[in-house]
C-alpha positions in Angstrom: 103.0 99.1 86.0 100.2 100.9 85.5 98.5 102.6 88.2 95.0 103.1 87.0 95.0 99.7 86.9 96.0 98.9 90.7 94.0 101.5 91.8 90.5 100.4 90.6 87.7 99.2 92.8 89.6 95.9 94.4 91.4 98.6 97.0 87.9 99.1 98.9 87.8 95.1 99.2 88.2 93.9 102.8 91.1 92.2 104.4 89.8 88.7 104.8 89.2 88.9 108.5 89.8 85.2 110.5 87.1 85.8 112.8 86.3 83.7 116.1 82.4 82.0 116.7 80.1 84.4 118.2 77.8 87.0 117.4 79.4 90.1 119.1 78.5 93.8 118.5 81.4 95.5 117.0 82.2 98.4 114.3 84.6 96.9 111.5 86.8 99.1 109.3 89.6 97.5 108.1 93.1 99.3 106.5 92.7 99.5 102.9 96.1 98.7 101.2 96.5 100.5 97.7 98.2 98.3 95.2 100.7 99.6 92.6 104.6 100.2 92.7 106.5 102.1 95.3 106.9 105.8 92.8 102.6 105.1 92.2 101.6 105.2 95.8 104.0 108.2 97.1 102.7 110.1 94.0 99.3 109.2 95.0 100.5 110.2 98.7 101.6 113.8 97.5 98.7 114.3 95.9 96.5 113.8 98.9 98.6 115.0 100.8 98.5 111.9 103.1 101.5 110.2 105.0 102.6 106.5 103.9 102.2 103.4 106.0 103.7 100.4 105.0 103.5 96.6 106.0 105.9 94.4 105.3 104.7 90.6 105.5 105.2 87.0 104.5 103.4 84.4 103.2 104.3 82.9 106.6 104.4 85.1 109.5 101.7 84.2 112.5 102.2 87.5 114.1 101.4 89.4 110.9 97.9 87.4 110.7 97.3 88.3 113.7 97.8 92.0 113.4 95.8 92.0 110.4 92.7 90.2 112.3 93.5 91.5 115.6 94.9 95.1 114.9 94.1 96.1 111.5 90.2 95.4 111.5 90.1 97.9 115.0 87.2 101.0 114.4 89.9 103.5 115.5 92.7 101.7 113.5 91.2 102.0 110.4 89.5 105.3 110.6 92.9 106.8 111.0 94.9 105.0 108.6 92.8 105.6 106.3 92.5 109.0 106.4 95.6 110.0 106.8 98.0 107.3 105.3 98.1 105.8 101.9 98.5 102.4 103.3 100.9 100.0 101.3 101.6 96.1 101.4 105.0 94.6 100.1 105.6 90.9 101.0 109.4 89.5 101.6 108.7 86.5 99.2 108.1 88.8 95.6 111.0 89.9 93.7 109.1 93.4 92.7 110.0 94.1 96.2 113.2 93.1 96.6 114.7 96.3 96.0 112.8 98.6 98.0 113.1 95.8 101.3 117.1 96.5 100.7 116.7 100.0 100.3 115.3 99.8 103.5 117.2 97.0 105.4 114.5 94.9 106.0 115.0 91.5 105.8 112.5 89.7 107.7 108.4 90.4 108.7 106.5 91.8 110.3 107.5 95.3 109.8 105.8 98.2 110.2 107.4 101.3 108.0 105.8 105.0 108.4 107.2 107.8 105.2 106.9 111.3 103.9 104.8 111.4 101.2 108.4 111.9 99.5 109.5 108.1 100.7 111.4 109.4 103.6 111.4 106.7 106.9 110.1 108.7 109.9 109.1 105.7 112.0 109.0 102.0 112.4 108.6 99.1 114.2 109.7 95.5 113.4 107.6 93.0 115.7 104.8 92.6 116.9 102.6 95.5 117.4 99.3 95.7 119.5 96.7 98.5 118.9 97.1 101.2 121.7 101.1 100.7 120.4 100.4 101.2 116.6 97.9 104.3 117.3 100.8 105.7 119.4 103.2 105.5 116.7 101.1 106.6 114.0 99.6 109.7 116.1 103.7 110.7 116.7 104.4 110.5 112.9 101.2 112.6 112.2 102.5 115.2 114.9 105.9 115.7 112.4 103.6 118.3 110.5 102.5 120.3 113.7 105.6 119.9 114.9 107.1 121.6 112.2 104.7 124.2 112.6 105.5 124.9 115.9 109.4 124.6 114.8 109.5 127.0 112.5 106.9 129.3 113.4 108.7 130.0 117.1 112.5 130.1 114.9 110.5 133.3 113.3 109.3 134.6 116.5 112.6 134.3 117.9 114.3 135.9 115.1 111.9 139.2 115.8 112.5 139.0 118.9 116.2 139.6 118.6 117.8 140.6 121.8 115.1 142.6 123.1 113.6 140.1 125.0 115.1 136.3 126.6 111.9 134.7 126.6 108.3 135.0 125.7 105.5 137.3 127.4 102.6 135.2 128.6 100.6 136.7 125.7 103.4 135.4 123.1 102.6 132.1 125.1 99.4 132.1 124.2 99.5 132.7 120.7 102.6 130.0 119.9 100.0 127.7 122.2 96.9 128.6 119.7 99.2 128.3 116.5 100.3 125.1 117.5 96.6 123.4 118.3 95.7 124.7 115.3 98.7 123.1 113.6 97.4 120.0 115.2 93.6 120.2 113.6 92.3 117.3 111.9 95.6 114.7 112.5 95.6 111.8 114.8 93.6 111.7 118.1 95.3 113.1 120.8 97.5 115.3 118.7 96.0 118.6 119.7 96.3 119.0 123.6 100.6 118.6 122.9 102.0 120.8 126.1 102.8 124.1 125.0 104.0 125.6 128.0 107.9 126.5 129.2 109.3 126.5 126.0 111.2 129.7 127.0 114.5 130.2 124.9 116.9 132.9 124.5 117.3 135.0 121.6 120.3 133.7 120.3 117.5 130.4 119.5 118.7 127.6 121.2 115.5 126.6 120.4 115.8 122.7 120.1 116.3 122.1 123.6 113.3 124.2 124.7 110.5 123.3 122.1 107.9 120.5 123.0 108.3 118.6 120.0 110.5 115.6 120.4 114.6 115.3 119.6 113.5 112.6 116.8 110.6 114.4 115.0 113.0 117.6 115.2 116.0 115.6 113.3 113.0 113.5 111.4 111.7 117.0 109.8 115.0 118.7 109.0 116.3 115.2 107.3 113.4 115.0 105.2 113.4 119.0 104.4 109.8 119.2 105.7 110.0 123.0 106.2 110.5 124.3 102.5 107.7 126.6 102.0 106.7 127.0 106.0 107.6 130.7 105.8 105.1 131.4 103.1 102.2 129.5 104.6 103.0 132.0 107.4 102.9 135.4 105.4 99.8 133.7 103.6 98.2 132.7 107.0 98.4 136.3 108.2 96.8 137.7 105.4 93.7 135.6 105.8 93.9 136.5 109.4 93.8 140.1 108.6 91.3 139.7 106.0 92.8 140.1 102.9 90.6 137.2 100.9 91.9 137.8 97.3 90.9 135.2 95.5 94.8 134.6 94.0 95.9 134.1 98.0 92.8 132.2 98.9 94.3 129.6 95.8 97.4 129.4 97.1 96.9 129.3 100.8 94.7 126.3 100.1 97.8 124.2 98.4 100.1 125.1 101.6 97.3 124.0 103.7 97.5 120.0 101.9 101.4 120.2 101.6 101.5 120.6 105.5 98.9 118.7 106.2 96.3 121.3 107.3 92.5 121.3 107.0 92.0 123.0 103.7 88.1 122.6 103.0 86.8 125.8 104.1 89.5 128.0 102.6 88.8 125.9 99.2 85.2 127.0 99.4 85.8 130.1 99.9 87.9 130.2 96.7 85.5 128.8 94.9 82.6 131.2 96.1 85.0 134.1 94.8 85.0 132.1 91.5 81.2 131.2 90.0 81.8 133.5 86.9 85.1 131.5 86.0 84.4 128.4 87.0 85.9 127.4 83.8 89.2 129.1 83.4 92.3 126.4 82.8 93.3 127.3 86.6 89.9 126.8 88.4 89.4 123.5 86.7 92.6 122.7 88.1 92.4 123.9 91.1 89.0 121.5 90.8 90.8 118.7 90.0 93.2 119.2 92.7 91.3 119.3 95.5 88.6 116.7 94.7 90.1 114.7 97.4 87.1 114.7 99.9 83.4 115.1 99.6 83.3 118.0 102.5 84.5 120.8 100.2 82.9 122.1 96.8 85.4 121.1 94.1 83.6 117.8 94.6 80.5 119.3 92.7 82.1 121.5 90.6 83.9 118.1 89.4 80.8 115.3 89.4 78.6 118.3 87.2 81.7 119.0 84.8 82.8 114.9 84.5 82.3 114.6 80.9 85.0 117.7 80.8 87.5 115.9 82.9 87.0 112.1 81.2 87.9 114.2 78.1 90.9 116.1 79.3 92.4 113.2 81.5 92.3 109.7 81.0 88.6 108.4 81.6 89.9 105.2 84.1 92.0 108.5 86.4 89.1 110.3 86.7 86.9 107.4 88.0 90.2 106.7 90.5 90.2 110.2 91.3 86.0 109.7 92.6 86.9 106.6 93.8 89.5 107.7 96.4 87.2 111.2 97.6 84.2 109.0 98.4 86.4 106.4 100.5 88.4 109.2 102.0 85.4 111.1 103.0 83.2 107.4 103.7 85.8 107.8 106.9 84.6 110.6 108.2 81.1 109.5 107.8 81.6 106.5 110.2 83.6 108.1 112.6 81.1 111.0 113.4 77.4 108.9 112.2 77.2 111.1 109.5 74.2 109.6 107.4 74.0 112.8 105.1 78.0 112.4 104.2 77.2 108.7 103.3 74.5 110.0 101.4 76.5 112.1 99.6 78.7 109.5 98.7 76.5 107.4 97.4 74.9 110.4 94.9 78.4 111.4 93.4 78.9 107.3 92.6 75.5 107.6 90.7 76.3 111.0 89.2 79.9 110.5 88.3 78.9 107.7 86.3 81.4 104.7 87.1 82.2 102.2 85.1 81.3 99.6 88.0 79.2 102.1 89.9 77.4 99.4 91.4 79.7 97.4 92.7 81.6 100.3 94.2 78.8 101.6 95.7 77.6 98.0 97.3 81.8 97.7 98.6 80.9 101.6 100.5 77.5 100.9 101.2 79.3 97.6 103.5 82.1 99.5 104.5 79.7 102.0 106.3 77.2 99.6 108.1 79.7 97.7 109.6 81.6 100.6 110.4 78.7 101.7 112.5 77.8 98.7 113.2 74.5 98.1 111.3 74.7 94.9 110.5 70.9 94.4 110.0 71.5 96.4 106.8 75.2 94.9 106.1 73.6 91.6 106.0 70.0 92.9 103.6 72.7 94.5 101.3 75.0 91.7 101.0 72.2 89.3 100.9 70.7 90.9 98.2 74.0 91.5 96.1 74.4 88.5 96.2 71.1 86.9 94.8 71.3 89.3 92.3 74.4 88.6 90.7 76.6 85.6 90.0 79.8 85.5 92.1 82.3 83.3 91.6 84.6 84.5 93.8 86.0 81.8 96.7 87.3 84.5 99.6 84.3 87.0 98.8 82.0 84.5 99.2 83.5 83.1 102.4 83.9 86.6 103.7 81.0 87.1 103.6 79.6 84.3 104.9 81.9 84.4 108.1 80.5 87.8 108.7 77.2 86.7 109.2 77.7 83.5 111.4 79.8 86.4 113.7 76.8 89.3 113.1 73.5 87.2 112.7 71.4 85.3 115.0 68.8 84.4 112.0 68.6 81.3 110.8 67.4 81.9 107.3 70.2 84.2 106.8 72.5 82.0 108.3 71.2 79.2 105.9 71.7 81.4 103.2 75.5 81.8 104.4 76.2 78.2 104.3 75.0 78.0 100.4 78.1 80.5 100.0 80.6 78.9 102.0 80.0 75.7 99.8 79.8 77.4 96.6 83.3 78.7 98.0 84.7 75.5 98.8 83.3 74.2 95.2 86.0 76.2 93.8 88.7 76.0 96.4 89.1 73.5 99.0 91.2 75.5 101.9 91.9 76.6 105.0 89.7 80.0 105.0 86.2 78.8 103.8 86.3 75.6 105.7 86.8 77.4 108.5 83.9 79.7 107.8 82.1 76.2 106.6 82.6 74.8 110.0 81.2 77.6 111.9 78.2 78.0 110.3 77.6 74.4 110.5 77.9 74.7 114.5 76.1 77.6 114.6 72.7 76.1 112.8 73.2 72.8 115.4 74.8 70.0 113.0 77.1 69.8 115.6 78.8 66.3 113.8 79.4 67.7 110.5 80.8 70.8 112.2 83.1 68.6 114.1 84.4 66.5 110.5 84.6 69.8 108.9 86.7 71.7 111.7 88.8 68.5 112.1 89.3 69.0 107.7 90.1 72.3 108.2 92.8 71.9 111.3 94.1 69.3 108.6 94.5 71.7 106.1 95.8 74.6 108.1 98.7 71.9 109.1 99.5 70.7 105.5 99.8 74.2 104.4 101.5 75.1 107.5 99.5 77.8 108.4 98.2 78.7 112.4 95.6 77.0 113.4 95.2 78.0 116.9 91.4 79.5 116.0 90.6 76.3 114.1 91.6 74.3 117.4 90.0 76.7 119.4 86.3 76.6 117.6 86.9 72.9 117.5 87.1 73.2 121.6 84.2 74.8 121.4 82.2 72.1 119.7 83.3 69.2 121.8 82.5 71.3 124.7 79.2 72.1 123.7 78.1 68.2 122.8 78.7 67.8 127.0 
């Protein structure tokens, strides 16, 4: 299978979100699944140096419908899947799956599956799941890496220690308590106020029992061999600590930063400051390549201003993956803090880096950020505008689309315009999704009786294909109620 292929634009497209009527003020920013085979996305995960989160669904399963309306569209859901997960979809009913699902011993959905970047299970869950639950899982899979940290970096303190002393002075406190916040920077919310304190142990390094990391992440990191290379992100870390910034430890401090998950952006500039006269040596244009991950450190413009070099040396369709995946990894960042200049930025290496479907990739971040931030006067101007200007022929885009403005909009011209896209939609499909969307819109621009035949086609529908249509019932409630 070829991954260039699975990972072009289409991974930025939305889930298709089954909303309910009502304009409501809320930040979207859905879980983007990355298609491909299993050995694609944990190569893509090692390269990022991302975790893996995996769903396992089936064409019929209510609960995981509603996780992906209820759960997966959440602001704070999103933001940290995202970021810090290659997210990955595998459905019960295709054979390309079958393989993995008994690798795994899963055998019905939902599921919810949490790996290494090397495919080792850390967590799951197999039911179910609300969002405070999901966010507590995924923030205790994240806290593996500063758990390791803090794991390995007291086993070294102990082992100084030797027999001189049974437990640690309150200054030896202090500093396992800084190491391990800093472990914790830039992971999951919550993960860097862990309790550090009474984690006495003798000499001897019992230290298991004492350490506050959990009994599960401890046996999860040593089963997965999480700790190969910890010692020499140590000896690297106190270099830079004492000041010894030559650029050939600056380099490799940076890649043990991303293997264990540690921000890495500022010692990656300060590589590349060190590097201006040798920009283009074979290393620093790997090292370039390499960390092109975000759009917060430098390689990003070292890379956009020497694209033609790398279209050359690696296939054209990887490079424009490789832009593709910094701007939506960064795009995150960018909604979570308001960052207007980041989104800016985003949008100038789309234009500079010359995409092969620039524009569309830039309208897909352009929607992800407003309604992220919840902008939906300029969601709506964008998409209306895209829209107009080229010919779509795509059923669930069009309906997508359309539901998100009788949920976002109160005006009805853009509301009429809506309604011209749900029935081009249902020209080309007749189903459950986009007469749904059809119905609303109908209700919300007052033809209250077509609303009512189309909601009653669309319940109809929804039964015949055996789907759930408790929100098709519910909206149909909701006209009656209103004709009172």
């Amino acid at each position: 299978m070829n991954l260039q292929k699975h990972y072009c634009w289409i991974i930025v497209s939305f889930l298709f979100l089954f909303f309910s009527l009502g304009v409501q003020s809320q930040n979207i920013v859905p879980i983007q699944f990355t298609e491909g085979d299993w050995e694609e996305v944990k190569a893509l995960a090692q390269e990022e140096g991302k975790m893996i989160f995996v769903e396992v669904t089936s064409v019929y399963c209510p609960p995981c419908r509603w996780m992906e309306k209820n759960v997966f569209t959440q602001e704070e859901v999103g933001l940290l899947f995202n970021k810090y997960f290659v997210n990955y979809k595998v459905t019960l009913e295709e054979e390309v799956h079958e393989k993995l699902l008994e690798k795994w011993n899963i055998n019905s959905a939902p599921a919810l599956l949490f790996f290494t970047e090397n495919g080792h299970i850390v967590n799951q869950k197999n039911s179910l799941t609300k969002t405070k639950e999901l966010l507590e899982i995924a923030n205790k899979t994240l806290d593996l890496y500063k758990d390791i940290y803090v794991y390995y970096r007291l086993e070294e303190h102990y082992e100084k220690l030797g027999t001189q002393e049974t437990t640690p002075t309150e200054k030896e406190d202090e500093i396992v308590a800084t190491d391990a916040a800093t472990a914790g920077k830039g992971k999951g919310k919550g993960s860097e106020n862990e309790n550090t304190e009474n984690i006495g142990a003798n000499a001897e390094g019992d230290i298991e029992n004492t350490l506050p990391i959990s009994e599960e992440n401890i046996a999860a990191l040593k089963k997965a061999n999480l700790g190969n290379g910890i010692l020499r992100l140590f000896d690297l870390e106190e270099k830079y600590k004492a000041g010894n910034l030559k650029p050939h430890y600056l380099r490799e401090y940076a890649y043990y930063l991303k293997q264990f998950h540690l921000p890495f952006n500022i010692i990656v500039d300060e590589y590349l400051k060190t590097q201006k006269q040798k920009i283009a040596s074979e290393t620093n244009r790997q090292f370039v390549y390499d960390f092109t991950l975000n759009l917060e450190n430098d390689a990003i413009d070292y890379f956009v201003n020497n694209i033609g070099f790398y279209k050359k040396a690696q296939e054209g369709k990887k490079v424009h993956q490789k832009v593709r995946r910094a701007v939506l990894n960064s795009i995150m960042t960018a909604i979570e803090n308001r960052d207007k200049k980041l989104f800016e930025k985003a949008l100038w290496v789309i234009e500079n880096a010359d995409l092969s479907d620039g524009k569309t990739f830039a309208f897909h971040i352009k929607t992800l950020y407003y309604q992220g931030i919840g902008n939906w006067k300029n969601y709506t101007k964008i998409v209306s505008s895209h829209i107009e200007k080229n010919t779509i022929e795509d059923p669930r885009f069009l309906s997508e689309c359309a539901r998100k403005f009788y949920k976002y909009t109160n005006k009805k011209s853009m509301l009429k315009k809506a309604l011209k896209w749900a029935e081009k939609s249902l020209s080309i499909e007749d189903e459950y999704y986009n007469n749904y969307t059809y119905a609303g819109l109908l209700f919300r621009l007052g033809k209250k009786s077509k609303a009512l035949a189309a909601i009653q086609h669309t319940i109809d529908i929804g039964q015949r294909r055996k789907e759930d249509v408790s929100e098709a019932v519910t909206l149909q409630e909701r006209i009656q109620n209103s004709k009172k």
